[in-house]
C-alpha positions in Angstrom: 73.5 -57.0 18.0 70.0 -57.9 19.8 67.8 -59.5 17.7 65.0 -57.0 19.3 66.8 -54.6 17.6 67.7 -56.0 13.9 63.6 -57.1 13.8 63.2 -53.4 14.4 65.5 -52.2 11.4 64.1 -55.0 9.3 60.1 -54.0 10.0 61.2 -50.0 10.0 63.3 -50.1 6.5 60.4 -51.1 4.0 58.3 -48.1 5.5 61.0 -45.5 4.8 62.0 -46.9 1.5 57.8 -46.1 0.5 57.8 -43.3 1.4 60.4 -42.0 -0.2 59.1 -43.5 -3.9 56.0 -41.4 -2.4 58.1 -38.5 -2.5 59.9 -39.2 -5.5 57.1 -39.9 -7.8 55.3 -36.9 -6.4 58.1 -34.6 -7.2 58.0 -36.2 -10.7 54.3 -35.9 -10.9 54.6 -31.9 -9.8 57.5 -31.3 -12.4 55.8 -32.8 -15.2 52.7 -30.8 -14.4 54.3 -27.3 -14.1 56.0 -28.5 -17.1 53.4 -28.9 -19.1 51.5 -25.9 -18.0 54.4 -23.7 -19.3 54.5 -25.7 -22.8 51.1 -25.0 -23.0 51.3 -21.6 -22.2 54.4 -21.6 -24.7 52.8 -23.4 -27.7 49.6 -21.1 -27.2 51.0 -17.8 -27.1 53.0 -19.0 -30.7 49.8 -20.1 -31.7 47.9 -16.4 -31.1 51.1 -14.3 -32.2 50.3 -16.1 -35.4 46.7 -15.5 -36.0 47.5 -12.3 -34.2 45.4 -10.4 -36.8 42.6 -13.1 -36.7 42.1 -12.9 -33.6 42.0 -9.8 -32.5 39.7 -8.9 -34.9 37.3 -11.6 -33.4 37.7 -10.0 -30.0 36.8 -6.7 -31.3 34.2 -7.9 -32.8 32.8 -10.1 -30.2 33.3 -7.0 -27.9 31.4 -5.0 -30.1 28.2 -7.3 -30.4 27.9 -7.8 -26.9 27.9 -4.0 -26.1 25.4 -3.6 -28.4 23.2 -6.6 -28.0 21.4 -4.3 -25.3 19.3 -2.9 -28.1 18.4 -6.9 -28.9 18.2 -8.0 -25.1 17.7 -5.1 -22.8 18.9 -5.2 -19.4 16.4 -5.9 -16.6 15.6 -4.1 -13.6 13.6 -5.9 -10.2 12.3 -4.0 -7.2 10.2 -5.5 -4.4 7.1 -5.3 -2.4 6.2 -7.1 0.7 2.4 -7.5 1.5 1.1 -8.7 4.7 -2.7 -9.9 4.4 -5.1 -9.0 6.7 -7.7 -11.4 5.0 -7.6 -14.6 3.5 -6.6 -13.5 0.3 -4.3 -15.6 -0.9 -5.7 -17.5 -3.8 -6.8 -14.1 -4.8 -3.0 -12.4 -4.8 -1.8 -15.5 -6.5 -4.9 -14.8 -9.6 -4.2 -11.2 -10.0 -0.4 -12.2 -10.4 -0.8 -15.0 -12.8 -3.5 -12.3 -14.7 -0.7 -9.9 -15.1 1.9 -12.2 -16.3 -0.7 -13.0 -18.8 -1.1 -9.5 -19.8 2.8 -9.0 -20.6 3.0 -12.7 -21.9 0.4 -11.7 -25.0 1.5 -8.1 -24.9 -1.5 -6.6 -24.1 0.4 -3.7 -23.5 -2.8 -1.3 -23.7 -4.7 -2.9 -21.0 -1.9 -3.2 -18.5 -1.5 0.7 -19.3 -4.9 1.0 -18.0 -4.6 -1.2 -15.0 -1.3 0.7 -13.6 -2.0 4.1 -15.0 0.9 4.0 -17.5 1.5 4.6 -21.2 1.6 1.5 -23.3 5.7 2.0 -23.9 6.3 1.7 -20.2 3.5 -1.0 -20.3 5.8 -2.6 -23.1 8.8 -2.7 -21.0 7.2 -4.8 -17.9 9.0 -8.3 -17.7 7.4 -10.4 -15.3 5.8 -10.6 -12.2 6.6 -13.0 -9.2 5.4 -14.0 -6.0 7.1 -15.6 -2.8 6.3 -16.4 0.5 7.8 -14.3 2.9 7.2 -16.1 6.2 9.8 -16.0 8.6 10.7 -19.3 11.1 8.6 -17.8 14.0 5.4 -18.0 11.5 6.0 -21.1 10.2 6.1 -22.5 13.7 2.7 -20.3 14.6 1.4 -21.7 11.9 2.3 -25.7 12.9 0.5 -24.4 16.1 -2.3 -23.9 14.6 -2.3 -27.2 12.6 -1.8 -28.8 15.6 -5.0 -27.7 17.5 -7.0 -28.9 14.5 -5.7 -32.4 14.3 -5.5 -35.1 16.3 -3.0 -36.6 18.6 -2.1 -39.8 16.5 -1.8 -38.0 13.5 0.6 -35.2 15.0 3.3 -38.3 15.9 3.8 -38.8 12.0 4.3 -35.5 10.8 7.7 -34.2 10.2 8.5 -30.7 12.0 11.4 -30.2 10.2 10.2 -31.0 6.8 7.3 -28.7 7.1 9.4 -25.8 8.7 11.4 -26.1 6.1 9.3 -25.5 3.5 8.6 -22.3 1.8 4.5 -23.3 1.7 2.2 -20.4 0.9 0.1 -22.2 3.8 2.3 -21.3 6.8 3.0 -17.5 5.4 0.6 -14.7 5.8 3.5 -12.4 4.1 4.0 -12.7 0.5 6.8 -11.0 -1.6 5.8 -9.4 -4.9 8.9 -8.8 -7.5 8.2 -7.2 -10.6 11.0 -7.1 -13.7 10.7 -4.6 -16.2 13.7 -3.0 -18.7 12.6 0.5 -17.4 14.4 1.4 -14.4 11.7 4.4 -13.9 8.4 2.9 -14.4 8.5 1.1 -10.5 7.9 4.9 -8.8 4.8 4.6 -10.8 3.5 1.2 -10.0 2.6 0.5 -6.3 -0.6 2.8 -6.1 -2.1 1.3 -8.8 -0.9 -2.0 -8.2 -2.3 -1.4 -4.4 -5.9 -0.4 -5.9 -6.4 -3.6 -8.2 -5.6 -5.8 -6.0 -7.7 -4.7 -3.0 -10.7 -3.7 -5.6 -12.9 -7.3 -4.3 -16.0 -6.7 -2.7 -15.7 -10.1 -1.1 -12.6 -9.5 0.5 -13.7 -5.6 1.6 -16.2 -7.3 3.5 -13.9 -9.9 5.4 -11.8 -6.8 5.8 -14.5 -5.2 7.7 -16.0 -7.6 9.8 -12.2 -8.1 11.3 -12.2 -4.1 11.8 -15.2 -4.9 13.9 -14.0 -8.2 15.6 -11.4 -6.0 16.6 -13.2 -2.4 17.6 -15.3 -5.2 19.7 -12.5 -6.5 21.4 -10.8 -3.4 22.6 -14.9 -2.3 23.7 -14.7 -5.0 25.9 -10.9 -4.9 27.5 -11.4 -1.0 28.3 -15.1 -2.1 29.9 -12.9 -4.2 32.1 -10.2 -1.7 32.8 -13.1 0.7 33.6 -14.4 -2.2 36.4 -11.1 -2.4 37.9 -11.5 1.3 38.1 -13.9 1.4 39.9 -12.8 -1.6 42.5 -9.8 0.2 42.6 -11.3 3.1 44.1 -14.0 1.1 46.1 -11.0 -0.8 47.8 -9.1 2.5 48.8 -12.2 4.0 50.3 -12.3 0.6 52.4 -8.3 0.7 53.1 -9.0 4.6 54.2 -12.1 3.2 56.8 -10.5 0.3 57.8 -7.0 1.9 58.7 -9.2 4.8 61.0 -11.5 2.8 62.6 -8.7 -0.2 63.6 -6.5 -0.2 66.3 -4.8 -3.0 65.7 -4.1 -5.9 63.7 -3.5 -6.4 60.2 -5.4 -4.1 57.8 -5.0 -5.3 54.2 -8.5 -5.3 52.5 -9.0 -8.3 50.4 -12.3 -8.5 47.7 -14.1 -11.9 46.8 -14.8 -12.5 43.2 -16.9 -14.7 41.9 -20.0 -16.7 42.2 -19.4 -19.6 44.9 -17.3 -19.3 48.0 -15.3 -22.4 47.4 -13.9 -21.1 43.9 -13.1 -18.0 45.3 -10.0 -16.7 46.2 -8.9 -13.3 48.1 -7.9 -10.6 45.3 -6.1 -7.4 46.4 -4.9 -4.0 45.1 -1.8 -5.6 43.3 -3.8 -8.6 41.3 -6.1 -5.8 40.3 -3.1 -3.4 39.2 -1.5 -6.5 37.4 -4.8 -7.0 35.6 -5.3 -3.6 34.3 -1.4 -3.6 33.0 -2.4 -6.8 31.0 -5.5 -5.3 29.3 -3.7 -1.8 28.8 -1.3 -4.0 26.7 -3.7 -5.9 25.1 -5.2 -2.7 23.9 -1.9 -1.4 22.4 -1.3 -4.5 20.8 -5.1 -4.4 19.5 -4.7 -0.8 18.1 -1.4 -1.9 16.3 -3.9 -4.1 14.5 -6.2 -1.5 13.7 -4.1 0.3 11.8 -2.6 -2.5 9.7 -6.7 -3.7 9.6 -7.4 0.3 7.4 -6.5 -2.0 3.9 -6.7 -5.8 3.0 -3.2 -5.9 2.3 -0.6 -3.8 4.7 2.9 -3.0 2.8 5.0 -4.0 5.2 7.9 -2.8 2.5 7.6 -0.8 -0.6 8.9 -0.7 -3.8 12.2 0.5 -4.7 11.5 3.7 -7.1 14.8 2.6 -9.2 14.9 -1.2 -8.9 18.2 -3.5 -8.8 19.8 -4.6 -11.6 19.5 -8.0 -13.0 22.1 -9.5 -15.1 24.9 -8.2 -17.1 25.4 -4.1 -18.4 26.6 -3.6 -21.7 30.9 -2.9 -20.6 30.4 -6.9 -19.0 28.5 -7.8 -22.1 31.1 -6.6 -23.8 34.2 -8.4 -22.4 32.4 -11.8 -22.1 31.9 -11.1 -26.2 35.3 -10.6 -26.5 36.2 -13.3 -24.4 33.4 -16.1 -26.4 34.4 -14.8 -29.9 38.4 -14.7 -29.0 37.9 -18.7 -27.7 35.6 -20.1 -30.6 37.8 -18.5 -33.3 40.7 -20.2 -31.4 39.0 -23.3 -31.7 37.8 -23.3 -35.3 41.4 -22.3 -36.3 42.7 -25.2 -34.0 40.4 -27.5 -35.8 41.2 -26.7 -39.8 44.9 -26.8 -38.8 44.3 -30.5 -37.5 41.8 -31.4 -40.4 44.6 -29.9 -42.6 47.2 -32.2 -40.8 45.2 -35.2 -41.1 44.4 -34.9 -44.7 
């Protein structure tokens, strides 16, 4: 035989023989396991046929409790509100919401009847209120855009993008999400107009609210001025198109107008720049009277609140079977234990 070939066999044989004790001792390892499981299973269902009676008493029992522990823990309801602010108001929104967990924290139930125009049961039945930032990515980054016009150069190189895009700061959102918890599923259709009336009730922020109703009015003054100028070169450029094309014989006859104070900065403007400038203001009108209408209150509801909420948490059938479930195991267990104190003793 070559000797390439028994160093082969010799190098090749140890390999095989491991991994067949793999194998083996797997096998064994798999056996033992299912094994076990059904001894388990065995031994258990010996052990519950007999405390039969014991235990299923405990499950009714525990079933029992937890369908009626809704009377003791009620189940809660949520429903949401998002609010986009047309003012800084922020520190403000944040206040009002920390006043009215407050309210429900010392059950002042009669004063938060007052503030939302409900009886002092429904009052009773409020949970919480909480408040998130609702900023998408695009914001965030608008709002790193702004940072970055403020700052300067060396300090932009050490702040992480990622880190702050990340975040869910109140600083880079101009959206918040208001979620209110309460055991009565009915009392959110009554909520949001009251709601909406406290929190825009501050003079302060009226104000702000109305000098950006102006800023804006202002704005669209002046782009329809400009529209109204192009107008009228419009029209003064046809008239010149009309003579020029009569009186020529020959030649090219566009009509060019210089704008502008000095020659040398000057440059030739024709019917299309013109037409291309009055597209631009037309949209920055539409996109200005958008922001009129969101600029009528301090906060725009950009989505209401849901007039039934969403349930939170378990109903009283779940409550049930997890009772059953909890009571069935911990009587298992205490019975385990006093049959192995028993043993021991």
């Amino acid at each position: 035989m070559d000797k390439n070939e028994i160093s082969e066999e010799v190098s090749t044989t140890p390999i095989i023989k491991d991994i067949e004790r793999l194998f083996v001792r797997g096998f064994k390892s798999l056996r033992w396991l299912v094994v076990s499981i059904f001894t388990w299973i065995w031994q258990f269902l010996n052990f519950a046929m007999k405390y039969a009676v014991i235990l299923f008493i405990a499950g009714i029992l525990g079933g029992v409790l937890g369908f009626f522990s809704t009377e003791l823990f009620p189940r809660k309801y949520a429903s949401s509100m998002i609010l986009k602010l047309n003012v800084d108001a922020k520190s403000q929104l944040e206040n009002d919401i920390s006043y009215f967990n407050a309210l429900i924290s010392k059950q002042e139930n009669t004063i938060l009847s007052q503030l939302f125009d409900i009886t002092p049961e429904e009052a009773g039945s409020l949970v919480k209120f909480e408040l998130f930032a609702a900023s998408d990515y695009v914001e965030k980054i608008y709002g790193l855009n702004e940072i970055y016009k403020s700052i300067d150069t060396s300090l932009v190189k050490v702040i992480d993008i990622e880190q702050l895009a990340s975040m869910n700061d109140p600083i880079f959102s101009n959206r918040f999400k208001i979620t209110i918890q309460a055991t009565n599923e009915h009392i959110f259709s009554k909520l949001e107009k009251p709601l909406m009336a406290y929190l825009e009730r501050s003079d302060e922020l009226k104000l702000l609210l109305s000098a950006g109703q102006k800023s804006l009015n202002f704005q669209r003054e002046v782009y329809l001025k400009e529209m109204q100028a192009i107008d009228t070169l419009s029209n003064y450029m046809n008239k010149a198109l009309l003579a020029n094309s009569e009186n020529a014989s020959q030649g090219d006859n566009e009509t060019f107008v210089m704008l502008g104070g000095e020659a040398s900065k000057n440059r030739p403007v024709n019917a299309i720049d013109l037409q291309d400038k009055y597209i631009l203001y037309a949209q920055k009108i539409a996109k200005i009277d958008l922001s009129i209408q969101e600029y009528k209150s301090i906060y725009f509801v950009n989505s209401h609140l849901n007039p039934y909420g969403e349930k939170i948490g378990y109903g009283a059938y779940k409550r049930a079977l997890m009772g059953a479930f909890l009571l069935f195991c911990t009587t298992c267990f205490v019975i385990y234990l006093v049959r192995t104190r028993k043993k021991l003793n």
